[in-house]
N, C-alpha and C positions, 0 to 999 in steps of 0.2 A: 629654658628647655621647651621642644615642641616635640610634640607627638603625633604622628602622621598614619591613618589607617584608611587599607582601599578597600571597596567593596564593587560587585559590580561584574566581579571576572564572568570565563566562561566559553562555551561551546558556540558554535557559530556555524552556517555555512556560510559561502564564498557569496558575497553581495547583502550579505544582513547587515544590522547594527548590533551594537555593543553600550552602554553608558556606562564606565567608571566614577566611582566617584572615590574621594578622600576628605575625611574628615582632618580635621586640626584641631590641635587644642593645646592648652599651655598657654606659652606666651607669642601665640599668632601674631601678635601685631608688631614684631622686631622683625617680621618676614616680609622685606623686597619682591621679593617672586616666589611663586610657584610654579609648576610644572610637573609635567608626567615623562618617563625614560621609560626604553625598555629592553630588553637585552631576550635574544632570541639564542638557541641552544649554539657554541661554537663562534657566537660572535661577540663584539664591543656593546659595552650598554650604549643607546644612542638616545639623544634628546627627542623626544616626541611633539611636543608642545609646551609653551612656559608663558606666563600670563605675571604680569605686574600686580604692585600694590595701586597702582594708578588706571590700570585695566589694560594694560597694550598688553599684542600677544605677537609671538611667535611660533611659526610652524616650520618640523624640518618637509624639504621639498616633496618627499614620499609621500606625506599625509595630507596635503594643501588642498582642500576641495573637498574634503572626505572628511577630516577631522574639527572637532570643536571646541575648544578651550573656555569655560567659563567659572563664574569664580560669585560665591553668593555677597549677599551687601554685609552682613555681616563679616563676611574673609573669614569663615570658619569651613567650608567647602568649596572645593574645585570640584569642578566636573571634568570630563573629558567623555565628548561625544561621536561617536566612532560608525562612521554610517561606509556603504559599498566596500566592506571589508575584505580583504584579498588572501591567499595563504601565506603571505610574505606578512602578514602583520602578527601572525601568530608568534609570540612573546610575551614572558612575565611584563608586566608594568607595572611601574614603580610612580608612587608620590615623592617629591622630591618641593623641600624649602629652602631658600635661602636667604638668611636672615641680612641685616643693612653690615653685621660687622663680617661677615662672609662666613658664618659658620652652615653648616645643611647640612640638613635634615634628610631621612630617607624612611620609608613603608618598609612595611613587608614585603609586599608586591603581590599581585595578584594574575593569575594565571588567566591568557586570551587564547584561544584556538579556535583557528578557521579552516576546518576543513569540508569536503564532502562525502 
């Protein structure tokens, strides 16, 4: 089992930053990847950012240049760093594991708002 908690949410204007973070615990090290989603009111959860057990990352096209996926040496923390923030990023974010036999994990989620 793993356990997955985010902290970090929050208020924002339009061109600030944000750092999320997620803690892990449990049996962290059956986790392939991690990653951050997020699901904005009326739409699909969508993948944000996902970071390997080996450190490769991916970003979806909206966040590329703006967002930042890191992951401590330990693999007990993800980060996600969230700079020139826009009111289209305004959505819950979610921690999100998935472990080598495909089971995943998910936060609570943690509430982002960018407005003016």
């Amino acid at each position: 089992q793993v356990q997955l908690v985010e902290s970090g949410g929050g208020s924002v204007q339009p061109g600030g930053s944000l750092r999320l973070s997620c803690a892990a615990s449990g049996s962290i090290f059956s986790l392939s990847v991690m990653g951050w989603y997020r699901q904005a009111p009326g739409k699909q959860r969508e993948l944000v950012a996902a970071i390997t057990s080996g450190g490769s990352t991916n970003y979806a096209d909206s966040v590329k240049g703006r967002f930042t996926i890191s992951r401590d040496s330990a693999q007990t923390l993800v980060y996600l760093q969230m700079s020139s923030l826009e009111p289209d990023d305004t959505a819950v974010y979610y921690c999100n594991g998935e472990s080598y036999s495909r089971r995943v994990y998910w936060g609570q989620g943690t509430q982002v708002t960018v407005s003016s």
